[in-house]
C-alpha positions in Angstrom: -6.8 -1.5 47.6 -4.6 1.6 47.1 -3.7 2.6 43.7 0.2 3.5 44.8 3.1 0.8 46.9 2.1 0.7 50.2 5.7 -1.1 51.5 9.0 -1.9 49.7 8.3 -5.1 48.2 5.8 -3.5 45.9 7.8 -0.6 43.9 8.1 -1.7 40.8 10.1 -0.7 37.6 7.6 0.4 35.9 5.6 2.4 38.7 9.2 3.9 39.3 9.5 4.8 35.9 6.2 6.2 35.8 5.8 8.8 38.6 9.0 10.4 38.5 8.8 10.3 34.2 12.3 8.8 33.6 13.2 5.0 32.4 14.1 3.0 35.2 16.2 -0.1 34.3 16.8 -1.4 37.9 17.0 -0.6 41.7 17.8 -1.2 45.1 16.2 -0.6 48.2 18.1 -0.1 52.0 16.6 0.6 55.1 17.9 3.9 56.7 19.8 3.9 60.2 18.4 2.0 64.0 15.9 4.7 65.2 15.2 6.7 61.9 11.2 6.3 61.3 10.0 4.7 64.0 6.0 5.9 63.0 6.9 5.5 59.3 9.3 2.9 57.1 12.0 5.2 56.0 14.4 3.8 53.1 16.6 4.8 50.2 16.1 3.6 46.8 19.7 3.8 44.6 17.9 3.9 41.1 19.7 3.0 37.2 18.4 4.1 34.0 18.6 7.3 31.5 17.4 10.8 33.5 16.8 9.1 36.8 17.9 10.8 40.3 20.7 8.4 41.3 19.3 8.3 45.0 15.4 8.6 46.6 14.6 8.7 50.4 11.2 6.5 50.0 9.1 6.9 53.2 6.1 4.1 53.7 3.2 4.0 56.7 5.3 1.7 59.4 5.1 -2.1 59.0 3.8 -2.3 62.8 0.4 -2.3 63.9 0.7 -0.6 66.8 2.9 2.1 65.9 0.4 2.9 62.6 -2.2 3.1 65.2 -0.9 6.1 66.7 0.4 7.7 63.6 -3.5 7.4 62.2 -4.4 8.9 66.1 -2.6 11.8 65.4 -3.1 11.7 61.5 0.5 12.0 61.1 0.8 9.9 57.6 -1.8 12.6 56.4 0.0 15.4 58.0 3.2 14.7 56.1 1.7 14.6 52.6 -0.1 17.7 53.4 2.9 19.7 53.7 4.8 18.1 50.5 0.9 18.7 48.2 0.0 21.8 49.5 2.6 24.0 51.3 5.9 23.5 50.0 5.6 25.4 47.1 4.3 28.3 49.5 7.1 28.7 51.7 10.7 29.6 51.6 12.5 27.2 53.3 14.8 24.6 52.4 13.2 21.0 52.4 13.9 18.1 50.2 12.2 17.8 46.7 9.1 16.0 46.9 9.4 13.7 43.3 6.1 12.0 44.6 3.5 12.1 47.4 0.0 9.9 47.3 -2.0 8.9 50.3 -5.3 6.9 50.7 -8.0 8.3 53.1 -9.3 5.4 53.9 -6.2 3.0 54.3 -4.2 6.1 55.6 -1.3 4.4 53.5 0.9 7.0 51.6 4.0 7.0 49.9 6.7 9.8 49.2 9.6 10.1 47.0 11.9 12.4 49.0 15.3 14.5 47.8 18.0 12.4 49.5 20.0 15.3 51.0 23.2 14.2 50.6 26.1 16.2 51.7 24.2 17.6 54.2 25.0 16.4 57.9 21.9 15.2 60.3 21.3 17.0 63.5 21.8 15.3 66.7 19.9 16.2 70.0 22.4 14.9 72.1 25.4 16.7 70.5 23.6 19.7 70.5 24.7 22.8 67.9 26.8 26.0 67.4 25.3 29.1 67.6 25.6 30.0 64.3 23.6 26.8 63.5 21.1 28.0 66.1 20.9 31.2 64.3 20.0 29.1 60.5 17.4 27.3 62.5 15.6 30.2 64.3 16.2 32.1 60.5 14.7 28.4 58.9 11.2 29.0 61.6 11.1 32.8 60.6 10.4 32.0 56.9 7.9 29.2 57.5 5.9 31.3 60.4 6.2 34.5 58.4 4.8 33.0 54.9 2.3 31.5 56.7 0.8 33.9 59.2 -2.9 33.1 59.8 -3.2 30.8 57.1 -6.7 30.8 56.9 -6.9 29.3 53.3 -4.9 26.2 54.4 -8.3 24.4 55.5 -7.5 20.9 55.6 -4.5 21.4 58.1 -5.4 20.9 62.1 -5.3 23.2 64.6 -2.8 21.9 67.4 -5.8 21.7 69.8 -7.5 19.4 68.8 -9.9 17.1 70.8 -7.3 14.3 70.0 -4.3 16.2 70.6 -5.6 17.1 74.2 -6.6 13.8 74.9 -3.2 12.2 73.8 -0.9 14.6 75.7 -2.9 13.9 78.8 -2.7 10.2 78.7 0.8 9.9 77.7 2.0 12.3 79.9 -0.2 10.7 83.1 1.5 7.0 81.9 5.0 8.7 80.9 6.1 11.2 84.7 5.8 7.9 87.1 8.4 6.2 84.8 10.4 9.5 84.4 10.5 10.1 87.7 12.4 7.0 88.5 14.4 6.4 85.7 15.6 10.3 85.1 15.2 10.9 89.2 18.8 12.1 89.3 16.9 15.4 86.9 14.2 15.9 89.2 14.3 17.6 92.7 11.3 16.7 94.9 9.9 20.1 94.5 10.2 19.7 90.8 8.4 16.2 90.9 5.4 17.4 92.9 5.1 20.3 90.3 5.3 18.8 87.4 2.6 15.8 88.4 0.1 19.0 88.3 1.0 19.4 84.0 -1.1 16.8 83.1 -4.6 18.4 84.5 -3.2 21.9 82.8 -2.7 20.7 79.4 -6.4 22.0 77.8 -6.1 25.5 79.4 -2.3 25.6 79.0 -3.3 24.9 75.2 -6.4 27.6 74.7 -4.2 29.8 76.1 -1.4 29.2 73.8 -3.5 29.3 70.6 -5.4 32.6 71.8 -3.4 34.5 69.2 -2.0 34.8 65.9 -1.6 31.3 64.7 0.9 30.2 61.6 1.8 27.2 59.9 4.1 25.4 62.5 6.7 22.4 61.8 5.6 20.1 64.7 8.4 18.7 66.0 11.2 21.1 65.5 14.4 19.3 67.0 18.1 18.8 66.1 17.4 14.7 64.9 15.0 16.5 62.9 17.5 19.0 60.6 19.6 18.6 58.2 23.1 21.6 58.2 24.5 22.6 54.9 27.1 25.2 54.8 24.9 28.2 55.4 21.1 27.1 55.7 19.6 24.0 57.6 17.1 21.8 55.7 13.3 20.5 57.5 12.5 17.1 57.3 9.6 14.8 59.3 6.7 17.1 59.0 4.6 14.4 61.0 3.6 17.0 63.6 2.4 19.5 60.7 -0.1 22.0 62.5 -1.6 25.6 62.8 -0.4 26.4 65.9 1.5 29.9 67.6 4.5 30.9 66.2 5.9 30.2 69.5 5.7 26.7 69.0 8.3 25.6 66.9 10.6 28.1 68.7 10.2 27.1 72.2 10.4 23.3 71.3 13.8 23.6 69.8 15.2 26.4 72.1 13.8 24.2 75.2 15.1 21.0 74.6 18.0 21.3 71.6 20.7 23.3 72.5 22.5 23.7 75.1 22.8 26.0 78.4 26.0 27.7 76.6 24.2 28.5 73.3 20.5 29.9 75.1 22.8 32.2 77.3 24.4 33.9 74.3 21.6 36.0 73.1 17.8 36.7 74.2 16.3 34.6 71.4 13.0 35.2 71.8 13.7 39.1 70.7 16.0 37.2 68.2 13.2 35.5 66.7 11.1 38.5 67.1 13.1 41.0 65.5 13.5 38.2 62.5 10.0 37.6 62.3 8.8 41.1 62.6 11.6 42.6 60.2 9.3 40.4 57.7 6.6 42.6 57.8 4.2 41.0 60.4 3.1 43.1 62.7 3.4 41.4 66.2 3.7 42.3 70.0 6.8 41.0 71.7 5.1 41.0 75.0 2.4 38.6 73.7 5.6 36.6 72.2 7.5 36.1 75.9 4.3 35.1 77.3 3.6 32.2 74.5 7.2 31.2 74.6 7.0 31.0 78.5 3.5 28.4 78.1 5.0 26.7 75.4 7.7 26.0 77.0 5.8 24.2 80.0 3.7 22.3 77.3 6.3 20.6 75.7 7.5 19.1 79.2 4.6 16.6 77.8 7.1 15.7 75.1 10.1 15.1 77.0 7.8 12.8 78.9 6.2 10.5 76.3 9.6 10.4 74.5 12.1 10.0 77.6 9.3 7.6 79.4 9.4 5.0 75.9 12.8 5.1 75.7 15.5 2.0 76.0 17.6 2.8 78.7 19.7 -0.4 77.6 20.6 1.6 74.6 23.5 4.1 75.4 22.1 6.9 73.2 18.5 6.4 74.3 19.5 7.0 78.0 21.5 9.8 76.7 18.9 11.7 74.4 16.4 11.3 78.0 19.3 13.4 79.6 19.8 16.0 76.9 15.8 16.5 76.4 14.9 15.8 79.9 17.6 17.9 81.7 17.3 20.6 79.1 13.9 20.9 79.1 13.5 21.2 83.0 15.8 24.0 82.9 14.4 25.9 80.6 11.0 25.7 82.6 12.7 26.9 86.1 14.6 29.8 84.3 11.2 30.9 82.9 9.8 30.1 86.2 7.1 27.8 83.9 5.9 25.6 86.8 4.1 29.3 88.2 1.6 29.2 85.2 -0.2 26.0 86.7 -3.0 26.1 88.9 
């Protein structure tokens, strides 16, 4: 039995009142929007009482079997307390207050008490962004890679690589490109189709190859549903994905499937990004940095394919998100010419 609420119905005043050191006298609990923490319960709490935060974001392992299956897979639960316990106070960048974290290693249950960033506006993969909020995001991945570079001391976080990793991309992408290819064929050319069939069987060497390098501390899953704009700086959130991975990672996963065709063609933002990271004081070869970028960018067609093949295409914004990730993604591969890297 875990010592800390495992789901709503067991906060209590008192353990409210306790771990954030304030008197509680009451409060309310909501579930957050269709399609916001799918892998995890997500919630705000609206507290009353004397020193209290007036709103929490209160995120809980998901009620579903299934779906806490794959988040104890990919130790995702873990992953996201790791970054609130032991690298938030590290880095520079901009992510909501962490008023409580706990987590269970044997349940794999946790619990954290989140900032709720109000008056901030939530990203949307299908609307895309500006280039000036393409620029706070690239800026937002500069700080975390830069304050992180070969974090060596950070032993408990994974390496992407991992035997599980591997093995997951490979089975979800093999189940997700049949189901792709005929409910996104309008994306694919037939060239394209026989290509990217050939990813799955690339995936191990595509990762060694990525990884043979200067690694940092990498976001995960660095997309637009993912960030939160203020005026001048974007906040990260859903640090799920939380790995040691290239630098190139988080870049070519938001640059690949985010924004649009307009926004990639108005600078080279690899040298963008490299110029940022390297004005920082790490020492790194831009070369080596277009070449990452190129097989990162071919990786994370595995993405696009797990998310676009689970998809409801009942659901106007599922079918929509497919398009924008899908279409965005495959075009960032042919203008790299990414499909050339497999063998």
């Amino acid at each position: 039995m875990t010592s800390f609420p495992i789901s709503t119905d067991q906060i209590s005043i008192q353990w409210l009142s306790k771990v954030l050191n304030c008197e509680v006298s009451n409060f309310h609990i909501e579930p957050l929007g269709e399609g916001i923490g799918i892998i995890g319960l997500v919630t705000r709490l609206t507290l009353e009482g004397q020193n209290c935060p007036k709103t929490l974001i209160a995120k809980f392992q998901s009620p579903s079997a299934d779906n806490r299956a794959i988040a104890h897979l990919f130790k995702m639960y873990e992953r996201e307390y790791q970054f609130y316990s032991q690298v938030l106070e590290q880095v520079p960048v901009r992510a909501p207050l962490c008023y409580h974290a706990s987590f269970d290693p044997e349940t794999k249950a946790f619990i954290l008490l989140l900032e709720d960033l109000l008056g901030y506006r939530l990203g949307d993969q299908v609307k895309g962004c500006t280039v000036t909020e393409c620029e706070q995001v690239v800026n937002a991945m500069v700080d975390l890679h830069s304050s992180t570079w070969q974090p060596d001391h950070l032993n408990e976080i994974n390496y992407h690589n991992t035997d599980f990793q591997i093995q997951g991309m490979i089975d979800g992408f093999t189940a997700g490109w049949p189901v792709v290819t005929k409910s996104f064929s309008h994306l694919l050319t037939q060239e394209t189709a026989l290509k990217g069939s050939g990813l799955s069987e690339n995936i191990k060497p595509l990762l060694e190859q990525i990884m043979d390098g200067p690694v940092c501390i990498a976001h995960g899953d660095m997309r637009l549903d993912n960030l939160f704009f203020g005026q001048d700086h974007v906040a990260l959130v859903d640090f799920q994905a939380l790995c040691k991975s290239a630098p190139e990672h988080d870049l070519a996963y938001f640059l690949s499937q985010s924004p649009s065709q307009a926004i990639l063609d108005d600078r080279d933002w690899v040298a963008y990004y490299h110029r940022q990271l390297t004005g920082k004081g790490i020492s790194y070869d831009l070369q080596l940095c277009r070449d990452r970028f190129q097989r990162c960018t071919l990786y994370f067609l595995c993405y696009a394919v797990i998310i676009c093949s689970a998809l409801d295409m009942a659901n106007e914004r599922g079918r929509l998100l497919g398009e924008t990730l899908l279409g965005n993604a495959l075009n960032s591969i042919n203008t790299l010419d990414g499909f050339s890297l497999l063998k």
